[in-house]
C-alpha positions in Angstrom: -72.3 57.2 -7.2 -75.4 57.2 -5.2 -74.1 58.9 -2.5 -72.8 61.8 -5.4 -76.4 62.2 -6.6 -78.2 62.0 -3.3 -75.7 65.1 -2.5 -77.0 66.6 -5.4 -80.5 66.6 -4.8 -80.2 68.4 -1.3 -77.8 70.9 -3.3 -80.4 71.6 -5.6 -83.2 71.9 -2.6 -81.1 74.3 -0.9 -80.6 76.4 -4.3 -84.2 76.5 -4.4 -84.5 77.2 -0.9 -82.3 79.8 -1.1 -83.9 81.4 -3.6 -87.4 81.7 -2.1 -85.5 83.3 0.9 -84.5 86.2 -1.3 -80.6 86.2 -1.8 -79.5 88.6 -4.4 -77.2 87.9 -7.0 -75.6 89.9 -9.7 -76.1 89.6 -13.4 -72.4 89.9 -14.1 -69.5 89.4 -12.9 -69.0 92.9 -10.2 -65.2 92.3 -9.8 -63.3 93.0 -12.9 -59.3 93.3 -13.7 -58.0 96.5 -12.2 -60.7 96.5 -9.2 -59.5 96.7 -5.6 -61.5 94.6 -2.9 -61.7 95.7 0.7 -63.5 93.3 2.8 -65.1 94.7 6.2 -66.0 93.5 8.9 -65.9 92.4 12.5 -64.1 89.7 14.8 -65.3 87.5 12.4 -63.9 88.9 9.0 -60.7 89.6 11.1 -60.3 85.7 11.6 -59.1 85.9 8.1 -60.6 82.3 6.9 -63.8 83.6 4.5 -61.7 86.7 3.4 -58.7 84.3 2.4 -60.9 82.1 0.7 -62.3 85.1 -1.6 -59.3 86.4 -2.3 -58.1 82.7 -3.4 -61.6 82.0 -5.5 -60.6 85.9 -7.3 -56.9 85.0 -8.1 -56.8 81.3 -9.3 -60.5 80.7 -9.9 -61.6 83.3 -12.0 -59.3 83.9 -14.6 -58.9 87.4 -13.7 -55.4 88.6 -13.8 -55.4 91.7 -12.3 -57.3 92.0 -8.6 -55.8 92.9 -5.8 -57.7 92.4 -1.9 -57.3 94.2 1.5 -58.7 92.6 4.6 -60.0 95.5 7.1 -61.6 93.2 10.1 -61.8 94.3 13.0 -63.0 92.5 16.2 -65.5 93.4 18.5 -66.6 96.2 15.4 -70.4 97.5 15.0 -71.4 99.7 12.1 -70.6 102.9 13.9 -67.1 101.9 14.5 -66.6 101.7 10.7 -68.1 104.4 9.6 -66.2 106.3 12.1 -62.7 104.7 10.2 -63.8 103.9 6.6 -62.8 107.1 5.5 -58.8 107.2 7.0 -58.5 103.3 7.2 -60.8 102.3 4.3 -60.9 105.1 1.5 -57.4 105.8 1.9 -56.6 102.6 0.4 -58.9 103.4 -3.1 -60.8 100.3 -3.4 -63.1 99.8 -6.1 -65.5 97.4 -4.5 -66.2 97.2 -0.9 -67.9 93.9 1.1 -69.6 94.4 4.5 -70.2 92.6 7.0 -71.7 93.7 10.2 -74.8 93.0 12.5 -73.7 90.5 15.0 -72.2 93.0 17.3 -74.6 95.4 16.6 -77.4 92.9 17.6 -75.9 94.1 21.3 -76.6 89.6 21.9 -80.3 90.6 23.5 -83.3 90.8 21.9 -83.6 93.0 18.8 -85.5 96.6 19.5 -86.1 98.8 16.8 -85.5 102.1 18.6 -82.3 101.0 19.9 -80.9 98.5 17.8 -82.4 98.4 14.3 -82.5 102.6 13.8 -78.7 103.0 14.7 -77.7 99.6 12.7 -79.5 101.3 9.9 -78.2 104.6 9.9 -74.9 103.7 10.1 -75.0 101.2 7.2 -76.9 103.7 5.2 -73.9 105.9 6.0 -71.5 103.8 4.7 -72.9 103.0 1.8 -73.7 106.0 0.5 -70.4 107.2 1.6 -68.4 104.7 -0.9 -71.1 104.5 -4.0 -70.4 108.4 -4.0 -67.2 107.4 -4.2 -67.8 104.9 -7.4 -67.2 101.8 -5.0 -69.3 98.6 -5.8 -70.6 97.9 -2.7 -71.9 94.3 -1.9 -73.8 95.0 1.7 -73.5 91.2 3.7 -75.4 90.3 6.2 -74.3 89.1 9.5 -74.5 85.4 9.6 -76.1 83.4 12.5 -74.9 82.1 16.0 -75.2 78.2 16.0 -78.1 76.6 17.7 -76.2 74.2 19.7 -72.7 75.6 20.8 -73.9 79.5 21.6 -74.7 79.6 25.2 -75.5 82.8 26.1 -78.7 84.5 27.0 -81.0 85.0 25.8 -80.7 82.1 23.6 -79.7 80.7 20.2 -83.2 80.8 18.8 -84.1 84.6 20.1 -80.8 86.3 18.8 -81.3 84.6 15.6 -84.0 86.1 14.7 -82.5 89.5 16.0 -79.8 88.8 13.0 -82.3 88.0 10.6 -84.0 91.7 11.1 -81.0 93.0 10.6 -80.0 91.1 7.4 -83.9 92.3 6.5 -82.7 96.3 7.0 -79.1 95.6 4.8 -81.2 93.6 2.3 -83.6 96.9 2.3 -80.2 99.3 2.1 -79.0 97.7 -0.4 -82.2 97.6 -2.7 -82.7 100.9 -2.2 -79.2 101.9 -2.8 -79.1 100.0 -6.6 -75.8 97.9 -4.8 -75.2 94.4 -4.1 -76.3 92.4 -1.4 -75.4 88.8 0.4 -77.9 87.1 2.4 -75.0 85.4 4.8 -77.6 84.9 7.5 -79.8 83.1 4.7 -77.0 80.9 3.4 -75.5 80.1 6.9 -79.2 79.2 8.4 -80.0 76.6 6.1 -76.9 74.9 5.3 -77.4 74.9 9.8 -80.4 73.1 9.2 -79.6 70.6 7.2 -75.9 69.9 8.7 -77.2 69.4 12.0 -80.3 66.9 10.9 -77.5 65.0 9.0 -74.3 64.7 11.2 -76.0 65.6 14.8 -76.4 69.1 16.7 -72.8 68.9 17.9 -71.6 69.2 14.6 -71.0 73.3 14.9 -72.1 75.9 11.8 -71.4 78.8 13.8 -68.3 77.6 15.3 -67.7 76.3 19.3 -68.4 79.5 20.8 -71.4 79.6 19.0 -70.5 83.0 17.0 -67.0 82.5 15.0 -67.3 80.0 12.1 -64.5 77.7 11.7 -63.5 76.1 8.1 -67.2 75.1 7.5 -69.2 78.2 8.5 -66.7 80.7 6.5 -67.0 78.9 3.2 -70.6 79.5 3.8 -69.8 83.2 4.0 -67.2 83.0 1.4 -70.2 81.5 -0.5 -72.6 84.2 -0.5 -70.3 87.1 -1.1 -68.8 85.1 -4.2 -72.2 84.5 -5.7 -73.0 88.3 -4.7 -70.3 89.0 -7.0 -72.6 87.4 -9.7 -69.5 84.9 -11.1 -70.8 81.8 -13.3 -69.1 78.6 -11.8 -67.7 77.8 -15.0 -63.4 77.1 -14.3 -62.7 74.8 -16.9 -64.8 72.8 -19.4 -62.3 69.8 -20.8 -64.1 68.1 -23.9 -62.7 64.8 -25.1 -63.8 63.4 -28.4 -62.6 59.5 -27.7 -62.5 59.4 -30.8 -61.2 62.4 -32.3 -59.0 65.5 -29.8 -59.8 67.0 -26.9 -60.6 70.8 -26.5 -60.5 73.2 -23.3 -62.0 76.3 -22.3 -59.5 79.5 -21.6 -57.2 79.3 -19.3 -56.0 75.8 -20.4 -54.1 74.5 -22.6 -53.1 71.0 -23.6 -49.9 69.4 -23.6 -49.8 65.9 -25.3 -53.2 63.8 -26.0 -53.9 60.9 -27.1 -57.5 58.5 -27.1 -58.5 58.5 -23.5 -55.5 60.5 -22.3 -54.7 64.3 -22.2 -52.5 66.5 -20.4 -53.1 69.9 -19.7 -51.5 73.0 -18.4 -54.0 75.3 -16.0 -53.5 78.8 -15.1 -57.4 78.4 -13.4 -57.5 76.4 -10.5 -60.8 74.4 -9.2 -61.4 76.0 -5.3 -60.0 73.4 -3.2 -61.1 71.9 0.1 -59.6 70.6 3.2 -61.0 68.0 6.1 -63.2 64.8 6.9 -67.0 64.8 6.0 -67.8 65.1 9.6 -65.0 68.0 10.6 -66.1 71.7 11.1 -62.7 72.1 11.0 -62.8 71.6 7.3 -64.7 73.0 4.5 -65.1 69.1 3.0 -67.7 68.9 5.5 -70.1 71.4 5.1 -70.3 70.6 1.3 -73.2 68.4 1.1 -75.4 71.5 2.6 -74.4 74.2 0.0 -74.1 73.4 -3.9 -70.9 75.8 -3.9 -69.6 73.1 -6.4 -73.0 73.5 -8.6 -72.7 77.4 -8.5 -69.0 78.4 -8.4 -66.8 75.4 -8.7 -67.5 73.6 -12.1 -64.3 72.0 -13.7 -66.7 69.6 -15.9 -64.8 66.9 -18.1 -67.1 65.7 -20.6 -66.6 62.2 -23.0 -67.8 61.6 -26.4 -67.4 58.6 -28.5 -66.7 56.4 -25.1 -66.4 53.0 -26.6 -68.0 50.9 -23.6 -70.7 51.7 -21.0 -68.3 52.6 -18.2 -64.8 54.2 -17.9 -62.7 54.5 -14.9 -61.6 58.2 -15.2 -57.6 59.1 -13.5 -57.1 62.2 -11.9 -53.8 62.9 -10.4 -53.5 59.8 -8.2 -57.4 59.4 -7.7 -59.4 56.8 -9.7 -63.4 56.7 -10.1 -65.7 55.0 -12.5 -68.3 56.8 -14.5 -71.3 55.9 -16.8 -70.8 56.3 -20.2 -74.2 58.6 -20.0 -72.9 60.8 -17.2 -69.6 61.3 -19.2 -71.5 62.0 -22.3 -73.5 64.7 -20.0 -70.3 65.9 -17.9 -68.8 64.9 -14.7 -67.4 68.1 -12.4 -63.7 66.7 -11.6 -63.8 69.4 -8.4 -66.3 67.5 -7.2 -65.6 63.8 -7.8 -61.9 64.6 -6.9 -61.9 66.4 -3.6 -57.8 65.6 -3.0 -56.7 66.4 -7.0 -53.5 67.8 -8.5 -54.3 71.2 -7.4 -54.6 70.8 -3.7 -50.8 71.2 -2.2 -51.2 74.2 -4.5 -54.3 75.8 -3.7 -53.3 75.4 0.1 -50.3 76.8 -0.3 -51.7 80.1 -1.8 -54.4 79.7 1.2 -51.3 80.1 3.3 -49.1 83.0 1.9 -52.9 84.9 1.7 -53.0 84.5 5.3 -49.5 86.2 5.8 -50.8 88.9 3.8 -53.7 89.8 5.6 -52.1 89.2 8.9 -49.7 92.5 7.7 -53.2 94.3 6.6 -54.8 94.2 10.4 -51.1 95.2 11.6 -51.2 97.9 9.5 -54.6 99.3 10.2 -55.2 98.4 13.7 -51.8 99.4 14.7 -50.9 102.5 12.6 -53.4 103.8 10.1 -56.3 104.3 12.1 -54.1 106.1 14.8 -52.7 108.3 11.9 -55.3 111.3 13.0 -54.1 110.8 16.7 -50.5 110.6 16.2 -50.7 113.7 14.0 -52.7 115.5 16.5 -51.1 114.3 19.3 -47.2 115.3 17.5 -48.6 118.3 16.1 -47.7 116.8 12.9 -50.5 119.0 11.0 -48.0 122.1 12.2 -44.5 120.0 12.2 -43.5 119.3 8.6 -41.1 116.5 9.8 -43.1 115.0 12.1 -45.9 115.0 9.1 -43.2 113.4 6.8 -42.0 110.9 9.4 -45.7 109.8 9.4 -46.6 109.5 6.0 -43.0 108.1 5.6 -44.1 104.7 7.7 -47.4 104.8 6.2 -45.9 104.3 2.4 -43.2 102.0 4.0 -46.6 99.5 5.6 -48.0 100.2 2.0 -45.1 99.1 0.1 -44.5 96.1 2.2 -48.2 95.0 1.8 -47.4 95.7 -2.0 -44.3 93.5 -1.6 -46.8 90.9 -0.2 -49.2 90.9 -2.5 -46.6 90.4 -5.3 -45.5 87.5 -3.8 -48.8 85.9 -3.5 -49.3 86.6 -7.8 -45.4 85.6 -8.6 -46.7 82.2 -6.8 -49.5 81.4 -8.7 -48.0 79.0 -11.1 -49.8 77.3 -13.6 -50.5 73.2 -12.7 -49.9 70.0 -15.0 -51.4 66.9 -14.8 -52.9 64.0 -17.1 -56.5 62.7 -17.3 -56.8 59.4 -18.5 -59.9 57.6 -19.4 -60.2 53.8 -19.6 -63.0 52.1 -21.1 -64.7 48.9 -19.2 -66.6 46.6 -20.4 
């Protein structure tokens, strides 16, 4: 258990840390049943990975059951290139809130100038925003994140183009205060959970991925992180109360089965966020949680134990096993994070995967077709043709209705998961 607390204490210093840096979160909960959720960004939104995982946290983790995500990435992007397409590829879709992130191509990788660097990254986020909050659009403005201090190699160097990032997370923090919207400090998140990785498993150990500017597993849920507490949700999944005595009781979105003293099963339609990898893998997102308290702020399935008859229990989860103190029982232990591998894991990666077929169609769609709509119709006449026009807006419903088709698939998928929890005294 020491190793548990000792994790706990630098989650709580980073909370605080965070804090002091200035990341914004919402009072309530921004995404709601019926809202739509484009997420934009560059080469690094369109790896699909921190996108995936918000759509996940939204479906299974929330208890919302009506959301729907589209994943508008685009490598190589800066914030004139999407405000030159938000309109045709973005609007078109009617989203209801919109997630941003931009900066690291717009840095230009060079040393940050106002006149030619921050001015036009401003403007052009400015634009943006104001073009979807007239809209009605909740807008959470991200930062961009960091480049690591060890794997990026190019001039000028690691150190110099970080701090060009962190102006420009200071201008979308600015936007968004000004604008009354939302705001995610990515850059904040991502440079100290950096930090404070690299002093614990070595510089090698990448944040920012091996190229120094793509995140792998680690470095997304960091992303995935600050958007998800942008959208100002609680942490609370499921709170499982077992009176050793008497019954057990559980929060919405669970229901019990059979109980009996020390055992209970129980039916979930809310899934704890899952994780994947060894503590020293940036391929993984098990690695980078000792540097984030994403359990503490968004991942809570707490069981708590009254009545415990002895001063320890070994508590059974799926086919994992760990002893607790009657006292931290008695205050609640947070299954998700004592039980990395648990019974929703095959699941939760599954839906991880059909996501990512999704969102693979969603950059097909718009890099491919819809933003070339305006060229093909220009370029066919189709504004003049009415076939030509219908041909058009014929294979843009049929992309639509496929992505539908997806996306359908992805909810008829998300089955509720059973499994026991069993609590045996020791003395």
């Amino acid at each position: 258990m020491s190793g548990i607390k000792s994790s706990s204490r630098i989650m709580l210093s980073l909370w605080v840390s965070l804090v002091a840096i200035g990341m914004a979160f919402a009072a309530d909960p921004v995404v709601k049943d019926g809202d739509r959720v484009a997420i934009a960004g560059d080469s690094i939104t369109e790896q699909k990975i921190y996108s995936r995982y918000i759509e996940a946290y939204l479906l299974v983790c929330t208890g919302l059951k009506d959301v729907k995500v589209f994943q508008y990435g685009w490598g190589g992007e800066r914030a004139p290139g999407f405000a030159g397409r938000m309109e045709n590829d973005t609007w078109s879709w009617r989203p209801t809130v919109l997630t941003t992130c931009y900066g690291m191509n717009d840095g230009g990788y060079r040393v940050y100038d106002e006149k030619i660097i921050g001015i036009v990254y401003r403007d052009n986020m400015k634009k943006i925003v104001d073009f979807f909050k007239s809209k009605g659009v909740k807008v959470i403005v991200g930062s961009p994140g960091v480049v690591d201090s060890e794997t990026y190699k190019r001039v000028p160097n690691a150190a110099v183009y970080n701090e060009n990032l962190e102006k420009l997370a200071r201008i979308d923090e600015e936007i968004a205060k000004n604008a009354n919207v939302g705001f995610a400090d990515v850059h904040a998140v991502m440079m100290t959970a950096m930090a404070a990785a690299k002093a614990k498993l070595g510089n090698s150990f990448h944040v920012a991925g091996p190229d120094g500017v793509h995140p792998a597993a680690d470095g997304q849920l960091l992303m995935a992180y600050a958007f998800l507490k942008a959208m100002g949700f609680d942490g609370q999944i499921a709170a499982i109360n077992m009176d050793f005595k008497g019954q057990t009781a559980v929060s919405d979105g669970h229901k019990i089965i059979t109980q009996k003293p020390g055992m209970v099963e129980i039916e979930s339609s809310r899934y704890p966020f899952c994780f994947t990898g060894k503590p020293d893998d940036a391929n993984g997102t098990v690695s980078i949680l000792p540097f984030v308290p994403f359990q503490q702020d968004l991942n809570r399935f707490e069981l708590k134990v009254s009545n415990l008859p002895s001063a320890k229990a070994e508590v059974s989860w799926g086919s994992q096993k760990k002893v607790f103190s009657k006292d931290e029982l008695e205050k609640g232990v947070n299954l998700a994070a004592e039980f990395l591998d648990n019974p929703f894991s095959a699941q939760f990666n599954q839906l991880l995967n059909e996501l990512g077929t999704k969102q693979n169609l969603e950059t097909f769609m718009i890099k491919s077709f819809i933003t070339n709509i305006k060229v093909l119709t220009a370029y066919s006449d189709g504004d003049k043709d009415p076939k030509t026009k219908e041909a058009i807006e014929y294979l843009r419903a049929k992309l639509m209705a496929r992505q539908a088709e997806l996306d359908a698939k992805v909810k008829s998928s998300l089955k509720p998961v059973k499994y026991q929890i069993t609590v045996n005294p020791i003395n």
